[in-house]
C-alpha positions in Angstrom: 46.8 -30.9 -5.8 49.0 -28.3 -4.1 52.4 -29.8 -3.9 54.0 -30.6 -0.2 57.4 -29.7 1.2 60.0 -32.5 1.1 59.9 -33.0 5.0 55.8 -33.0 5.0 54.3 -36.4 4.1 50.9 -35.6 4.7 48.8 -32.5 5.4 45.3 -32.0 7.2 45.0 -28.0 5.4 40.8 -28.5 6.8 41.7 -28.4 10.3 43.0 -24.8 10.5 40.5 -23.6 8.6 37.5 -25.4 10.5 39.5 -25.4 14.2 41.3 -22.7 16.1 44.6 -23.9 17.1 45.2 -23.4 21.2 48.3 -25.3 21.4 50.4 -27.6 19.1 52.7 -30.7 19.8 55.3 -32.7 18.2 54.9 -36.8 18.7 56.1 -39.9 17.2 53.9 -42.6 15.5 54.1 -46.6 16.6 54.2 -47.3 12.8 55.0 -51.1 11.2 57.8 -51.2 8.6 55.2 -51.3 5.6 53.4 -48.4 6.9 56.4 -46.0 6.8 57.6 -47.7 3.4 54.0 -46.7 2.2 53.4 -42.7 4.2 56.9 -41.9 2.5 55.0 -42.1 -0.7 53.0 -39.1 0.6 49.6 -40.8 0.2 48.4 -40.9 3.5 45.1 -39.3 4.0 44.3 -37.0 7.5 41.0 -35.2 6.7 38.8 -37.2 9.0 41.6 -38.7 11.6 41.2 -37.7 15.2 43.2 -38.7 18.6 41.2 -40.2 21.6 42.9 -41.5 25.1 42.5 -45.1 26.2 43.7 -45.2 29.4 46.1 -43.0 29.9 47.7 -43.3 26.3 47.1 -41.2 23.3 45.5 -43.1 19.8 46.0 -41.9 16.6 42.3 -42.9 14.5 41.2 -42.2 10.9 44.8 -42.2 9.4 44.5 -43.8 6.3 47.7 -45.3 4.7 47.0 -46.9 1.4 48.6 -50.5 1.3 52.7 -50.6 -0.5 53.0 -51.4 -3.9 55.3 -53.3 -3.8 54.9 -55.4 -0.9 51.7 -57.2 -1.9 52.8 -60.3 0.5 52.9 -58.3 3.7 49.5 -55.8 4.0 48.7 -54.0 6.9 45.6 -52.5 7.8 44.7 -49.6 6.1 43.0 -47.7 9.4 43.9 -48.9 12.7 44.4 -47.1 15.7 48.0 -45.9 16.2 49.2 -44.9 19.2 51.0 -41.9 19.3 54.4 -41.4 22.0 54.4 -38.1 23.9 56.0 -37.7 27.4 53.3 -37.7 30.6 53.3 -34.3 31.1 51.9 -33.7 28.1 49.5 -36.6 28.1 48.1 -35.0 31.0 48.2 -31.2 29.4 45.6 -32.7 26.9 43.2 -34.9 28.8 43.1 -31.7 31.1 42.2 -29.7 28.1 39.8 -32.2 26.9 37.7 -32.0 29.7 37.1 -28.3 28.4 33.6 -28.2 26.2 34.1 -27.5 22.6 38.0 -28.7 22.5 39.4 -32.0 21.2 42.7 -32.9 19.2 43.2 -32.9 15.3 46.0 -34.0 13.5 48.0 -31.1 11.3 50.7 -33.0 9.6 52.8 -35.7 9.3 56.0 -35.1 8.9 60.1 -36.5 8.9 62.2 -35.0 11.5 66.0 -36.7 11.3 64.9 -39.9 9.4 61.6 -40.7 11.9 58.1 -40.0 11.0 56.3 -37.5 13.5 53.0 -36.2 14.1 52.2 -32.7 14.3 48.8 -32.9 16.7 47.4 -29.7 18.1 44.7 -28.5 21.0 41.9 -27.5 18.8 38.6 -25.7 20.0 36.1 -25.8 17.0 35.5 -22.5 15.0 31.6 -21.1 14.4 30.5 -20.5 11.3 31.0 -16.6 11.9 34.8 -17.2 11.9 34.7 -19.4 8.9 33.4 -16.4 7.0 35.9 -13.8 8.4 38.9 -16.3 7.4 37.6 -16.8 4.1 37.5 -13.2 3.4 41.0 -12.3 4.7 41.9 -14.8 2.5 40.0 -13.1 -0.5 41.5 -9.7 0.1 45.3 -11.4 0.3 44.2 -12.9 -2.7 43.2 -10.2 -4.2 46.0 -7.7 -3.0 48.9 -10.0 -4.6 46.7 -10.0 -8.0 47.1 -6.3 -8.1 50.7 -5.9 -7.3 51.4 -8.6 -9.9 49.7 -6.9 -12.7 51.6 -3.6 -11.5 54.8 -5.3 -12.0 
């Protein structure tokens, strides 16, 4: 397992690869005491979490954070919606772009900024297979390219 920065506490790498990325945002979590205790362990898990709007109000779904060791008296639910805190006129930037066919909004990261745990969420309009395969061989020839300069070293 590829090892994270120090700031990043959880990473969804899928999403860029199987999304294009229109626009990102930065948002805060409504997390319980346990559950940042536990995510700054860095075993959340993000593939499969998504955000949908309940009236008016974003929800973070499908985040996954594994119960704390070490407080076995107090669990918390491992996958309950979260509701995520952005300012309206951002709330209303996404459900606008919603409406769009083909978009929705994936979670990138989870990350501290100043001692609080934020959510990096982004606009995301769902790649076609013919894009998957053009990523995955610019990422073959970069590959490929730094072998060769490291064995000319």
């Amino acid at each position: 397992m590829k090892k994270l920065p120090k700031n990043i506490l959880a990473e969804n790498r899928a999403a860029r690869f199987h999304f294009e990325i229109l626009d990102e945002f930065e948002a805060g979590l409504i997390l319980t005491g346990i559950e940042t205790k536990s995510l700054r362990t860095n075993r959340a898990r993000l593939a499969g979490s998504f955000v949908k709007i309940k009236n008016s109000e974003l929800f973070l779904t499908g985040l996954e954070i594994p119960i704390y060791q070490f407080a076995k008296n107090m669990p918390h639910e491992k996958a309950r919606d979260r509701k995520i805190l952005l300012n309206s006129r951002e709330i209303k930037k996404i459900e606008k772009n919603l409406n769009e066919k083909g978009t929705t909004v994936v979670v990138l990261n989870l990350h501290l900024a100043h001692g609080k745990i934020k959510a990096k969420i982004a606009l995301a309009r769902g790649k076609k297979k013919w894009d998957k395969r053009e990523a995955i061989k610019k990422r073959d020839v970069a590959r490929d390219v730094a072998r060769e300069s490291k064995v000319r070293k």
